[in-house]
N, C-alpha and C positions, 0 to 999 in steps of 0.2 A: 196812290201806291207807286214805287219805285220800283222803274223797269229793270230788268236782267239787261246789262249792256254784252253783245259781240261783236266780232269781227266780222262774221259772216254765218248767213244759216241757208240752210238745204234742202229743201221742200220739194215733194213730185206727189203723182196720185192721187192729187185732188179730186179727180171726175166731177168737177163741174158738169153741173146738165145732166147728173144721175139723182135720182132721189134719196141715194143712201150715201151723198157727200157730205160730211159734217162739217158745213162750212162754215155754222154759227160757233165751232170752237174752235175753227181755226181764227176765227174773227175776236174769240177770247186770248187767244197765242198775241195775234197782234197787240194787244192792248196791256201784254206784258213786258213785251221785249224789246229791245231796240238795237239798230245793225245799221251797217257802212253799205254790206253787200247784200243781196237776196239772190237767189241761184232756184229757178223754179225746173225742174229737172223732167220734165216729161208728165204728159197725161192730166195737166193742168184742166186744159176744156175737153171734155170727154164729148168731140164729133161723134165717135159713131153712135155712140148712144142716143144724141140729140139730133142723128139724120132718122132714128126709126120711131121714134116720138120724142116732141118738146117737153121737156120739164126746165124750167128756169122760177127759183126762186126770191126774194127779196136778197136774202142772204149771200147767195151767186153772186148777184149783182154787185152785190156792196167787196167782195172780193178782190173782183175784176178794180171796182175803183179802189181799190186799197194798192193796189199792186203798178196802177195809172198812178196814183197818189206820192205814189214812192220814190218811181221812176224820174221823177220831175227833179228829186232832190240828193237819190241814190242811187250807187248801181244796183243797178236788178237786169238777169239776162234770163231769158227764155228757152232753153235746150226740149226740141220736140221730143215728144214722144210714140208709141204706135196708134194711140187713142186721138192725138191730134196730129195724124202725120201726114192729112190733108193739105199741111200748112207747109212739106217740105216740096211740093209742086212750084210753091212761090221761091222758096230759096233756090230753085235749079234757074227758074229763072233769072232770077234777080235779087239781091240784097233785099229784105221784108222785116220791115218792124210792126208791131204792136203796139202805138201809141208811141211813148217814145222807150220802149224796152224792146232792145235787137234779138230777132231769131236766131238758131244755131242747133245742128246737127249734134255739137260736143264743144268742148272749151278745156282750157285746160288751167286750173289756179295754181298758184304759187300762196303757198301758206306764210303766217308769219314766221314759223322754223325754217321754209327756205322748201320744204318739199312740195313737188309737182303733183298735180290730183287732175287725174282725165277725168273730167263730169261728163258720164253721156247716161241717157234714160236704159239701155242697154238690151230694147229687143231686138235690135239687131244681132245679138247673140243668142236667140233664143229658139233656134229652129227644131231642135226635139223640145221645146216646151209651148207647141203651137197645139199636141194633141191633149194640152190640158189647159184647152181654153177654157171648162166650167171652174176654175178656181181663180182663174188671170183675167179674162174678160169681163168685164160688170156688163155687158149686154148678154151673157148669157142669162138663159132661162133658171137654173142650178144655181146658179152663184147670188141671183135677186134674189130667191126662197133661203138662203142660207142664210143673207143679211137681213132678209124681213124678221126670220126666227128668231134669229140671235136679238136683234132690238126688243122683238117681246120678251123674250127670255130674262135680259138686263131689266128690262122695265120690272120684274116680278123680285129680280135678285136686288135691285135698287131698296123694294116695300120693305124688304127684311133684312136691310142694313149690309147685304153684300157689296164687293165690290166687282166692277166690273170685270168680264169674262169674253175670250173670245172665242166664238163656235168657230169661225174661221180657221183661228191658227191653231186650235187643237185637233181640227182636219188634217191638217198642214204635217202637226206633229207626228200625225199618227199614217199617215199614207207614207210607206214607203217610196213608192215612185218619185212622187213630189217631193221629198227627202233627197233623192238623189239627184235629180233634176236638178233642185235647187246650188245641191256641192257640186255638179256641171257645171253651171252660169258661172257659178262665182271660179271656178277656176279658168276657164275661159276669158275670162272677163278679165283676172290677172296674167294671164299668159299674154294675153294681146296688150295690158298696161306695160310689162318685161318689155316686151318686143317693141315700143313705143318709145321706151327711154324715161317714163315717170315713175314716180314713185307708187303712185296706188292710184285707188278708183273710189268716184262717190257715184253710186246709183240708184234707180229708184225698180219700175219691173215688175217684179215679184213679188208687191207686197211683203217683204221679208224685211224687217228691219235686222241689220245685222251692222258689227262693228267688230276687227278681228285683222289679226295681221298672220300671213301664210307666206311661206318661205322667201322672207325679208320684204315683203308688200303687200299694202297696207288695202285692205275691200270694205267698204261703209256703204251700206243700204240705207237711206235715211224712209221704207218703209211707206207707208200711205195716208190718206184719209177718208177714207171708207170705213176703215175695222180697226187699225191700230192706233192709227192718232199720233205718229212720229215724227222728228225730222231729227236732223242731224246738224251741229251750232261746231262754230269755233270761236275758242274766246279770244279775248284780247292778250292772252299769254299765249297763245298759240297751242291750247290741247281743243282734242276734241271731242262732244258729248254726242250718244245719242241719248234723245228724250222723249219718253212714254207721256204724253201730254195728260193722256186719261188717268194716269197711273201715278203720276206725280213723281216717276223715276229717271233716275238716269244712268248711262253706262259711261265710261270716259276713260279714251285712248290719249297716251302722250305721245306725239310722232317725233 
């Protein structure tokens, strides 16, 4: 099979070290596409989940070396996130890599059009969305019964030819709060991009895949992999998609 060639693709929210990470499709992603850059954008190894019980599975595993794997031959950079922000104790101290892929708080790219994009995981903006940790947390207690239902759920809509459905984001859709919370971040998010001097923002966070240009600057969620199954690619012409892996969709902004 002939892989989808890009420039660069944009992954966070893996929660590695969760049981509800779908790492055996993200390990299907790999084995279609192919790339210069990889940009792992926060929440890749989900510590706190893996400080209050172990879970670690084959497929975890094979991840991590996929991404060792890469790094030998491409860039691939690491931007922490809240889930593993364990690891920014080492960055205060000292430069800290991960095999040979460097750590970092934020980065900023230069696309092939020429525009600047502040990659950062973005809970550092998120201090009124700290009281909705059962929808943002995967350690919470709420949010694991969410994702265990929804799996049975798909597994029943799978028997009868449905396609996939997420309990998650029709939560999501329907909570106001969360609705508004979420149009916070994101404009925070681009207020501090303004203030920066880039052009826009690629993050991860919220679980929200999102792709959308607001008063001349450009916001991309490239989304999770727990529930949605997203990331966010730029091609070799320089546009960019987001991509519903489950879904076989795609959205696509020209910057």
């Amino acid at each position: 099979m002939k892989k989808i060639k890009f420039k660069s693709i944009f992954i966070s929210d893996i929660h590695l070290g969760t049981k509800h990470c779908k790492a055996s499709l993200l390990l299907d992603l790999f084995k279609k596409v192919k790339f210069e850059n990889l940009f792992l954008i926060g929440d890749i190894v989900d510590l706190w989940a893996l400080n209050s019980h172990w879970y670690w599975d084959r497929d975890h595993g094979k991840v991590i070396e996929k991404f060792l794997k890469y790094s030998r031959k491409r860039n691939v950079k690491y931007i922490l996130g809240n889930h593993d922000m364990l690891f920014r104790n080492l960055l205060i101290r000292n430069s800290f890599q991960f095999g040979e892929i460097p750590l970092s708080d934020h980065l900023i790219y230069q696309s092939i059009k020429g525009k600047r994009l502040l990659l950062i995981h973005g809970d550092q903006f998120d201090g009124f969305m700290r009281n909705l940790g059962w929808l943002y947390h995967l350690g919470d207690k709420t949010y694991d019964f969410v994702v265990f239902f929804n799996t049975i759920l798909n597994n029943l809509r799978k028997l009868f030819g449905k396609e996939y459905w997420s309990l998650a984001g029709y939560l999501k859709s329907k909570v106001k709060t969360v609705l508004a919370n979420v149009t916070k971040f994101e404009t925070i998010l681009l207020t501090y991009a303004k203030d920066h001097n880039v052009d826009g923002v690629i993050c991860g966070h919220t679980h929200s895949p999102s792709m959308k240009q607001m008063d001349g600057c450009i916001y991309m969620n490239d989304g999770d992999w727990v529930d949605s199954c997203t990331f966010i690619a730029e091609s070799l012409d320089g546009d960019f998609y987001l991509f519903d892996f489950k879904m076989n969709e795609m959205a696509r902004i020209s910057l």
